[in-house]
mmCIF file of the N, C-alpha and C atoms, coordinates in Angstrom:
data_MODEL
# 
_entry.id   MODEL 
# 
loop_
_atom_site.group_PDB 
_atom_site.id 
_atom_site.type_symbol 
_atom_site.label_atom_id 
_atom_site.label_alt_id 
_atom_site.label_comp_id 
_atom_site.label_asym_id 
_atom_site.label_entity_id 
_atom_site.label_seq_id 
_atom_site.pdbx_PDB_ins_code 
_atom_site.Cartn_x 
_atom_site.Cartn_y 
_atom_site.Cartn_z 
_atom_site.occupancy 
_atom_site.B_iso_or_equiv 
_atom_site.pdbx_formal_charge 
_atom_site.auth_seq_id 
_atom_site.auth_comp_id 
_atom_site.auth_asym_id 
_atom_site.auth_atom_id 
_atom_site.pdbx_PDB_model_num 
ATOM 1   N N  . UNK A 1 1  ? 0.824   -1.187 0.000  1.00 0.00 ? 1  UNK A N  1 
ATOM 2   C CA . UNK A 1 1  ? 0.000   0.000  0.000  1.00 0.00 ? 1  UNK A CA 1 
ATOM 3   C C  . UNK A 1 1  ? 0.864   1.244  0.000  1.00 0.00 ? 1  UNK A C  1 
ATOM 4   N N  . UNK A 1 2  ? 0.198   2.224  -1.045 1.00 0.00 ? 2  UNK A N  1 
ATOM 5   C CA . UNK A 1 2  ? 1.244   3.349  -0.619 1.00 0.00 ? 2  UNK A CA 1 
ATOM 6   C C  . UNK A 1 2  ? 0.715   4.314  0.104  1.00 0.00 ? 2  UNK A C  1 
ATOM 7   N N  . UNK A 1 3  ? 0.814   5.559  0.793  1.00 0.00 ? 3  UNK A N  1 
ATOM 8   C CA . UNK A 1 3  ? 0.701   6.404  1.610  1.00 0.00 ? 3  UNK A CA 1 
ATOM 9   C C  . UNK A 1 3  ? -0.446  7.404  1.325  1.00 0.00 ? 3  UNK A C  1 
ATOM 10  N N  . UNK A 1 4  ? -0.794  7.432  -0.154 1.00 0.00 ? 4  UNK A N  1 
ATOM 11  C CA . UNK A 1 4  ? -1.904  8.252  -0.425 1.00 0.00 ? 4  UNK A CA 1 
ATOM 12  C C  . UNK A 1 4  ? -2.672  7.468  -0.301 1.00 0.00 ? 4  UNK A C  1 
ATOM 13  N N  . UNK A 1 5  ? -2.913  5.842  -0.699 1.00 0.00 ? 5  UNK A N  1 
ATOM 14  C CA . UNK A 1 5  ? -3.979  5.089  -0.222 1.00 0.00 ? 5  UNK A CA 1 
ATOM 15  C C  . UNK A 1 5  ? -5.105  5.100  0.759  1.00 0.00 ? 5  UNK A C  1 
ATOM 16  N N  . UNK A 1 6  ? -3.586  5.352  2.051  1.00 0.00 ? 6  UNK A N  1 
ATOM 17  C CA . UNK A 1 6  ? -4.103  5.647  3.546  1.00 0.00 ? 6  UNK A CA 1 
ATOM 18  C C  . UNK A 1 6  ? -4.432  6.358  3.297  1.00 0.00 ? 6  UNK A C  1 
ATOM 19  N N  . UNK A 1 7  ? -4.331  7.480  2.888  1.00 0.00 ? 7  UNK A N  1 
ATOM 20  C CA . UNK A 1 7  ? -4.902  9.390  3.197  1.00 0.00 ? 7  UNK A CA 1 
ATOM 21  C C  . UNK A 1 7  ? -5.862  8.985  2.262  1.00 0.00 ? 7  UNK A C  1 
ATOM 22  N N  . UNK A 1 8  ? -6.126  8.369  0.882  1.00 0.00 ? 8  UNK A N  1 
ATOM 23  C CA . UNK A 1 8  ? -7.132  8.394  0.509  1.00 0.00 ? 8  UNK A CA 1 
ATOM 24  C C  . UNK A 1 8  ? -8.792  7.919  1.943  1.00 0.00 ? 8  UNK A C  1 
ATOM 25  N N  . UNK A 1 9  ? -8.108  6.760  2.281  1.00 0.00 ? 9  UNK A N  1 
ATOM 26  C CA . UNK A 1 9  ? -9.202  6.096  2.963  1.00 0.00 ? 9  UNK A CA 1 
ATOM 27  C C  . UNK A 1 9  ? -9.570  6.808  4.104  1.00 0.00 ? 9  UNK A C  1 
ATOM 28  N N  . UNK A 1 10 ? -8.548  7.983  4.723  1.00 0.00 ? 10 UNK A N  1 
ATOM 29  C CA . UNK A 1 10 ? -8.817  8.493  5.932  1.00 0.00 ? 10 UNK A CA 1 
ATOM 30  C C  . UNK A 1 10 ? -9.439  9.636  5.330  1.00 0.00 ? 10 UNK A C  1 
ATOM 31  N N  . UNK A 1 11 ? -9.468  9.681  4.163  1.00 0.00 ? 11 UNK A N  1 
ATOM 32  C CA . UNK A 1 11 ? -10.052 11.348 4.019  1.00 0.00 ? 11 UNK A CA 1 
ATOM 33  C C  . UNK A 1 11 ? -11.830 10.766 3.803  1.00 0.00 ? 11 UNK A C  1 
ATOM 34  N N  . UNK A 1 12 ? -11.885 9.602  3.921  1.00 0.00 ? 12 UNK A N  1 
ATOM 35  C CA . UNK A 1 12 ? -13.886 9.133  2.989  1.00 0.00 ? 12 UNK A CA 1 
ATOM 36  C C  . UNK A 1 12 ? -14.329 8.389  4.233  1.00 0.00 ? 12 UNK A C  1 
ATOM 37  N N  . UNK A 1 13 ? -13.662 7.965  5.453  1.00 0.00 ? 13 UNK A N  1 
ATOM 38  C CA . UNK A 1 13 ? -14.251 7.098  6.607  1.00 0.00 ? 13 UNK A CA 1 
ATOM 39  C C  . UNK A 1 13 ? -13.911 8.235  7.361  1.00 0.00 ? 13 UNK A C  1 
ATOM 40  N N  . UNK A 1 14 ? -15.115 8.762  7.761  1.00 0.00 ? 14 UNK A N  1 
ATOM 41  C CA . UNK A 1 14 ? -14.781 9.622  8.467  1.00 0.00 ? 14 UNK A CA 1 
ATOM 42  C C  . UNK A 1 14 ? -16.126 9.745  9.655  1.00 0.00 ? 14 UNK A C  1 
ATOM 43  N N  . UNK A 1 15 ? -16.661 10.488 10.694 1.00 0.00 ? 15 UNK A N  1 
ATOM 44  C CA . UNK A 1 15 ? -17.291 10.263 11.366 1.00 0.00 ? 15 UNK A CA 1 
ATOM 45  C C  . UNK A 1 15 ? -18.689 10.832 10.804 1.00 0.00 ? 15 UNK A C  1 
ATOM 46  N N  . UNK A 1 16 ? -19.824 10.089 11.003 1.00 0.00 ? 16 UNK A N  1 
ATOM 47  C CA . UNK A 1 16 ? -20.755 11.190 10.794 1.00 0.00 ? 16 UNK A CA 1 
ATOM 48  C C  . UNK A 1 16 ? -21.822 11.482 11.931 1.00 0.00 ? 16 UNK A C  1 
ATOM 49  N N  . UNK A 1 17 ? -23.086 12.488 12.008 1.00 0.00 ? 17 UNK A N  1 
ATOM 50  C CA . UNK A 1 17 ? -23.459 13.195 12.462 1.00 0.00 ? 17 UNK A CA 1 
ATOM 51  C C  . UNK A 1 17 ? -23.663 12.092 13.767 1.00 0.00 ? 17 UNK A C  1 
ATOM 52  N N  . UNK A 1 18 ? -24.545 11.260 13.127 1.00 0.00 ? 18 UNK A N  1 
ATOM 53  C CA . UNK A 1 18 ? -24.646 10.029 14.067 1.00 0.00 ? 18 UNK A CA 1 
ATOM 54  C C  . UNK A 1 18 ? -23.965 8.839  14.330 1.00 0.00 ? 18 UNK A C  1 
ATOM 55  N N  . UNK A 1 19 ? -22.066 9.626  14.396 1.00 0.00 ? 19 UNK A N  1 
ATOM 56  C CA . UNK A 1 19 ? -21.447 8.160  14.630 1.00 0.00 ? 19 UNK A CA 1 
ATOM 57  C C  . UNK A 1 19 ? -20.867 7.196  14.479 1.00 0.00 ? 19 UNK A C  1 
ATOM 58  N N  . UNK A 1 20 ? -21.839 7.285  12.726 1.00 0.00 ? 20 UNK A N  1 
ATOM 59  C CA . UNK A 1 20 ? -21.499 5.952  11.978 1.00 0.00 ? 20 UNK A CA 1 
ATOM 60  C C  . UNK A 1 20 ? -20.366 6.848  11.188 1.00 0.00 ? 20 UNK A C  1 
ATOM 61  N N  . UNK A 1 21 ? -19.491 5.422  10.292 1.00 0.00 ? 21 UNK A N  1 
ATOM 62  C CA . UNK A 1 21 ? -18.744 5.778  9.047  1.00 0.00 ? 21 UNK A CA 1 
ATOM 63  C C  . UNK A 1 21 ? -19.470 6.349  8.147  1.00 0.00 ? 21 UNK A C  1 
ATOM 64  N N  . UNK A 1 22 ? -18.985 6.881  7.778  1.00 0.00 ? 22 UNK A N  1 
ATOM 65  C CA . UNK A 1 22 ? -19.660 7.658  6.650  1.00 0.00 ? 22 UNK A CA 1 
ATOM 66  C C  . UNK A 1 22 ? -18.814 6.605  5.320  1.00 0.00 ? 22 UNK A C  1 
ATOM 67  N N  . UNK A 1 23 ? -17.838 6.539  5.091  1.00 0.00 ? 23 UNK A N  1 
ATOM 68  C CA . UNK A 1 23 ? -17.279 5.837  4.119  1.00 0.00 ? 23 UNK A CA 1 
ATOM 69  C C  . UNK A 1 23 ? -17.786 4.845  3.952  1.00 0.00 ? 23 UNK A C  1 
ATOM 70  N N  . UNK A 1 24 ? -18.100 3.552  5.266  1.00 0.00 ? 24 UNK A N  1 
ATOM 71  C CA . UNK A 1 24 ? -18.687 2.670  4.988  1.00 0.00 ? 24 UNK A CA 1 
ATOM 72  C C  . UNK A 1 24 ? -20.112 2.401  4.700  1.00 0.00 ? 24 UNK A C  1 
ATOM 73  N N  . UNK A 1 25 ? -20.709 3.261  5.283  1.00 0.00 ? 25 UNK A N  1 
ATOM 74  C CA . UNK A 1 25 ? -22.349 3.606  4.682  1.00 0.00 ? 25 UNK A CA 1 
ATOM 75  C C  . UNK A 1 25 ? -22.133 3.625  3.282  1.00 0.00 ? 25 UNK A C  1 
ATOM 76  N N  . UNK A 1 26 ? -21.529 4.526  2.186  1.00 0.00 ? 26 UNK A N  1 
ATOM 77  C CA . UNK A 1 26 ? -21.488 4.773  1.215  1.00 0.00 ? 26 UNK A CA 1 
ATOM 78  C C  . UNK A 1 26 ? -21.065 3.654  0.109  1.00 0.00 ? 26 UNK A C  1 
ATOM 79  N N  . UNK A 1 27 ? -19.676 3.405  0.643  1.00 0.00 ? 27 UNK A N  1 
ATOM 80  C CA . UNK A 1 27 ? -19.137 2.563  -0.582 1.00 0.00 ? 27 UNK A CA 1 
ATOM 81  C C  . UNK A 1 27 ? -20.036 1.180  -0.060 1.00 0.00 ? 27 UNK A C  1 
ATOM 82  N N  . UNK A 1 28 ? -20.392 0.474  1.067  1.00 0.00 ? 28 UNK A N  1 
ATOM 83  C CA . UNK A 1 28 ? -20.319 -0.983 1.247  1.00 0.00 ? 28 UNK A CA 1 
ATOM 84  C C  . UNK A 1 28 ? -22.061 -0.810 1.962  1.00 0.00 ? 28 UNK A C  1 
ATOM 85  N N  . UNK A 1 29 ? -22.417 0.304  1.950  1.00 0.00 ? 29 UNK A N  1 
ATOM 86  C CA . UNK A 1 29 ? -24.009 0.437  2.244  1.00 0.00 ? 29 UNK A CA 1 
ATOM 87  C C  . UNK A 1 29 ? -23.972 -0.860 3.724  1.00 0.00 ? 29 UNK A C  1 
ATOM 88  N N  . UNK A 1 30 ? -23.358 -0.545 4.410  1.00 0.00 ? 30 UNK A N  1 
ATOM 89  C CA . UNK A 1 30 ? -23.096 -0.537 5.855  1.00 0.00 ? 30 UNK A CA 1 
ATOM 90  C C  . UNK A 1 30 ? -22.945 0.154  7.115  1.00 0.00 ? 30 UNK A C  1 
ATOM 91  N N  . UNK A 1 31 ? -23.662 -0.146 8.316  1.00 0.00 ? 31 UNK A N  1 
ATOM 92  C CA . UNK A 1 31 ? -23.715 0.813  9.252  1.00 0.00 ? 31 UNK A CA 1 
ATOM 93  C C  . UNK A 1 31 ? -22.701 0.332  10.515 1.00 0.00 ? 31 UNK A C  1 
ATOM 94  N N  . UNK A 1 32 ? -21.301 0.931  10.292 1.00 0.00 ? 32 UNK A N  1 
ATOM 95  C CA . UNK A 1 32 ? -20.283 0.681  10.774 1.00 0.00 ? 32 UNK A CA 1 
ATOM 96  C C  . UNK A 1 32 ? -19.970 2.099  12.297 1.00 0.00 ? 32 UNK A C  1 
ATOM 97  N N  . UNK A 1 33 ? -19.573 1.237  13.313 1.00 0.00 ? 33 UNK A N  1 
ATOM 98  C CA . UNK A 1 33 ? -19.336 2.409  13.622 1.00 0.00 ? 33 UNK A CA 1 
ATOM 99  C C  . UNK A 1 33 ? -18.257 3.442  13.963 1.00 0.00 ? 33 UNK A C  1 
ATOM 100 N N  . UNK A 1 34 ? -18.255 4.056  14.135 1.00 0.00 ? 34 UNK A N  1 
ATOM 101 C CA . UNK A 1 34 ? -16.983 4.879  13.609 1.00 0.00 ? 34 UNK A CA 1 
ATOM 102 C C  . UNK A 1 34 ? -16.128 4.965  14.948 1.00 0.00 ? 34 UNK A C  1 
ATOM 103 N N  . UNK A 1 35 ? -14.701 4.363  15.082 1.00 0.00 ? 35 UNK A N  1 
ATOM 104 C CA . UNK A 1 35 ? -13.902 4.083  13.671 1.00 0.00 ? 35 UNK A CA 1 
ATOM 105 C C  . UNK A 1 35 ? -14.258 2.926  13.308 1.00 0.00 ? 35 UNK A C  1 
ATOM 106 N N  . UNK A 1 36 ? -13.749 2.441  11.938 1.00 0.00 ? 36 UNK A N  1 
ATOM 107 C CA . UNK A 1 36 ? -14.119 1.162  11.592 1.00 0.00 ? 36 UNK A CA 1 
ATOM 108 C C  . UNK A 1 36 ? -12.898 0.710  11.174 1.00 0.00 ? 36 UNK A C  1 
ATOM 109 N N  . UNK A 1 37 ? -12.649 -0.614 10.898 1.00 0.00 ? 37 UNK A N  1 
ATOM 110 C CA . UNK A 1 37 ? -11.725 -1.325 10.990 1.00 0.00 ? 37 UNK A CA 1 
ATOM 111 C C  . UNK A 1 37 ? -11.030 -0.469 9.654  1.00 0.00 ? 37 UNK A C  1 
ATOM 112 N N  . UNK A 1 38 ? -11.097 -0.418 8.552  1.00 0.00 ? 38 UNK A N  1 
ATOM 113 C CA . UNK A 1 38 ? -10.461 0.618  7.793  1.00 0.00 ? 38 UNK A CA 1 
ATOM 114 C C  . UNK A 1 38 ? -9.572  1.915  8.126  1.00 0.00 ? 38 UNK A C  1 
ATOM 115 N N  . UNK A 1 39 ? -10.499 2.257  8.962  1.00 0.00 ? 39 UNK A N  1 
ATOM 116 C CA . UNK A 1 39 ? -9.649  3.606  10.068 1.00 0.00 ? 39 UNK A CA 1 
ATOM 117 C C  . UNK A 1 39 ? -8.403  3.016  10.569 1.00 0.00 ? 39 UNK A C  1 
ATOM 118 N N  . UNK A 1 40 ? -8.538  1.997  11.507 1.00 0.00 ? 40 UNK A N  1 
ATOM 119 C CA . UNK A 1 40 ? -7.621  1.489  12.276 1.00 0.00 ? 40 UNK A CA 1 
ATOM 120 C C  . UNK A 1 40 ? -6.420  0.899  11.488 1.00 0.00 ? 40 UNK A C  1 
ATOM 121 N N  . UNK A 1 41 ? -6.741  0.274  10.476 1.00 0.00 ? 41 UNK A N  1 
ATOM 122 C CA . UNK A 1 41 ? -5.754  -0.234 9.662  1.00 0.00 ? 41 UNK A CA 1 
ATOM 123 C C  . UNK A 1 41 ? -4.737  0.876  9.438  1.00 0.00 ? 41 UNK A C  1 
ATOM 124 N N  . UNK A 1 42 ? -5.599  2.240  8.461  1.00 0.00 ? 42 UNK A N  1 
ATOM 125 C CA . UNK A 1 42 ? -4.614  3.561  8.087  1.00 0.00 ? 42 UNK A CA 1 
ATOM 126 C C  . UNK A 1 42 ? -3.894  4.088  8.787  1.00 0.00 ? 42 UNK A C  1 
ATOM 127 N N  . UNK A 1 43 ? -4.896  4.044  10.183 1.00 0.00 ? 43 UNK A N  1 
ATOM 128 C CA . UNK A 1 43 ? -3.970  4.955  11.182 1.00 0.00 ? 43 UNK A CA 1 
ATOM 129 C C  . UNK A 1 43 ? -2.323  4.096  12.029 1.00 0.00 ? 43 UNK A C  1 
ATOM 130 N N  . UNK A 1 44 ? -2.908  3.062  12.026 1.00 0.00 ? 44 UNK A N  1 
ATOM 131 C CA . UNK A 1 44 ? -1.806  2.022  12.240 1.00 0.00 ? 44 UNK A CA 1 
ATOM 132 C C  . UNK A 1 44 ? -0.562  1.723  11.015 1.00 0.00 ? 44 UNK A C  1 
ATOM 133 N N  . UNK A 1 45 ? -1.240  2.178  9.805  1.00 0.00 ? 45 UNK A N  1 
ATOM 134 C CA . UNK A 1 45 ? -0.167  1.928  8.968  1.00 0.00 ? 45 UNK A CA 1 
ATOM 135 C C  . UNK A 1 45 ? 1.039   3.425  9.221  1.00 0.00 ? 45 UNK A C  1 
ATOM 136 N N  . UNK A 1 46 ? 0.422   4.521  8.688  1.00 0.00 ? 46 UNK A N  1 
ATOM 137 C CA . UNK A 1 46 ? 0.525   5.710  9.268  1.00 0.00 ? 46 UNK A CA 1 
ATOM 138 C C  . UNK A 1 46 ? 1.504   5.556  10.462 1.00 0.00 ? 46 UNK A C  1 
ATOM 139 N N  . UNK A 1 47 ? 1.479   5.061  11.487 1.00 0.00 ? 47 UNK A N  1 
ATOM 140 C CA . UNK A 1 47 ? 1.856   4.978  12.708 1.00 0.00 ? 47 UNK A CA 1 
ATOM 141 C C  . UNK A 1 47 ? 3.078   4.196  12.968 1.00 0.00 ? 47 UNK A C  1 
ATOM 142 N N  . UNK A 1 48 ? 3.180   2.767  12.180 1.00 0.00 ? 48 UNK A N  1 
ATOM 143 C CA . UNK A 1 48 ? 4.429   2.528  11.794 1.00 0.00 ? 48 UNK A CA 1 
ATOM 144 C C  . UNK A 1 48 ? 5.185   3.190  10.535 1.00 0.00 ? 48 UNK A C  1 
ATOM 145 N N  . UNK A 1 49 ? 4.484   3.713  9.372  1.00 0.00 ? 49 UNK A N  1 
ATOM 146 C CA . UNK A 1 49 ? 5.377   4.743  8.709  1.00 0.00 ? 49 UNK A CA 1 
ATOM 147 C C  . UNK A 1 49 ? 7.125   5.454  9.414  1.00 0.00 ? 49 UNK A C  1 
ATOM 148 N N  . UNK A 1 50 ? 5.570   6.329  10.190 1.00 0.00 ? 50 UNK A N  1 
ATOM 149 C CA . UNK A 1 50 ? 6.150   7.155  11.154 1.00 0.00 ? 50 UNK A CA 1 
ATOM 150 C C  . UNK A 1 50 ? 7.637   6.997  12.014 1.00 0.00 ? 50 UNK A C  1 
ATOM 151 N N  . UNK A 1 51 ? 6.817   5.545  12.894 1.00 0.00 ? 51 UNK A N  1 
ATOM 152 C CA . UNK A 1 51 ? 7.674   5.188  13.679 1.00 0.00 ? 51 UNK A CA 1 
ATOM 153 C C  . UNK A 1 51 ? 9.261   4.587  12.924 1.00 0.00 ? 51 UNK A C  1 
ATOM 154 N N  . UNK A 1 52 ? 8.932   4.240  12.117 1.00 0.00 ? 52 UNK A N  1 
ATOM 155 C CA . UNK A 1 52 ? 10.307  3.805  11.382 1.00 0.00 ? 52 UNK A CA 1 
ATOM 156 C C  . UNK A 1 52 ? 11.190  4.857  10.462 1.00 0.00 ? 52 UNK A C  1 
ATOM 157 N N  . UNK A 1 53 ? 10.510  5.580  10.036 1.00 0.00 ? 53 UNK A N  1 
ATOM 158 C CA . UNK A 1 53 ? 11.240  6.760  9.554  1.00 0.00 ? 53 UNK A CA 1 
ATOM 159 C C  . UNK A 1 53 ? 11.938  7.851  10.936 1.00 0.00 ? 53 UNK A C  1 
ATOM 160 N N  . UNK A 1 54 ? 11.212  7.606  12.214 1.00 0.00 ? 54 UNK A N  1 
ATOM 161 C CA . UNK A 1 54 ? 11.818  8.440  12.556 1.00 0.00 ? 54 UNK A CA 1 
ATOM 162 C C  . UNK A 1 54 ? 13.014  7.808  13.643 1.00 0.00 ? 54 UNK A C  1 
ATOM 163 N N  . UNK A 1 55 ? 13.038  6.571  13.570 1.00 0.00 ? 55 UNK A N  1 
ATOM 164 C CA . UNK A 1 55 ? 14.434  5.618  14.126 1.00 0.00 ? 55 UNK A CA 1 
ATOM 165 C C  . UNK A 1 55 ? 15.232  5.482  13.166 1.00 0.00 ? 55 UNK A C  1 
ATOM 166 N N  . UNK A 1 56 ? 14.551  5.546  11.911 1.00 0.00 ? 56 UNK A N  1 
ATOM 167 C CA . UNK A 1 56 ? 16.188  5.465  11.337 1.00 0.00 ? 56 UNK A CA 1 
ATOM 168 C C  . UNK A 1 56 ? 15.884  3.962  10.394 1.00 0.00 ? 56 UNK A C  1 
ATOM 169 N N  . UNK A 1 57 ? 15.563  3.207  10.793 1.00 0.00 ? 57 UNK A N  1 
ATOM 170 C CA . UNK A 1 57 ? 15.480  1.415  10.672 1.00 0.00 ? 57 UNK A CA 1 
ATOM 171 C C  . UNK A 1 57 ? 16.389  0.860  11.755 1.00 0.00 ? 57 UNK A C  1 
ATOM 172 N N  . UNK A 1 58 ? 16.659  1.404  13.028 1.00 0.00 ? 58 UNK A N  1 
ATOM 173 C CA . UNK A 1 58 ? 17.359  0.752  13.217 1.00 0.00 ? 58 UNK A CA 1 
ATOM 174 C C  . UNK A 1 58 ? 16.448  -0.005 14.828 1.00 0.00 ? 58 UNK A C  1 
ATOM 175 N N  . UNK A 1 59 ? 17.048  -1.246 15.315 1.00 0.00 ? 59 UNK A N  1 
ATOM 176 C CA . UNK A 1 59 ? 16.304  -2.423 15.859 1.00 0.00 ? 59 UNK A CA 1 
ATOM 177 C C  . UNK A 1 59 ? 17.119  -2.244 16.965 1.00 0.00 ? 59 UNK A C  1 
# 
């Protein structure tokens, strides 16, 4: 996956008035609630991005 992927998916699952995903209502006509496992994935990918760019790679 590349990095706009994530930002794609974090910019369309997003919260709505009542809660739910809004992304997943739409694309998968599902009442998910927000966050939904999609969220968690991005933000977790995101999160090791992060974390490894900013060690360096090193273990």
């Amino acid at each position: 996956m590349k990095d706009d992927q994530e930002h794609a998916i974090l910019a369309v699952h997003v919260r709505g008035l009542d809660g739910m995903c809004v992304g997943c209502r739409a694309w998968r006509s599902r009442l998910a609630p927000y966050p939904c496992w999609q969220v968690d994935w991005a933000t977790s990918r995101q999160a090791r991005t992060i974390t490894t760019r900013f060690l360096g790679g090193v273990r």
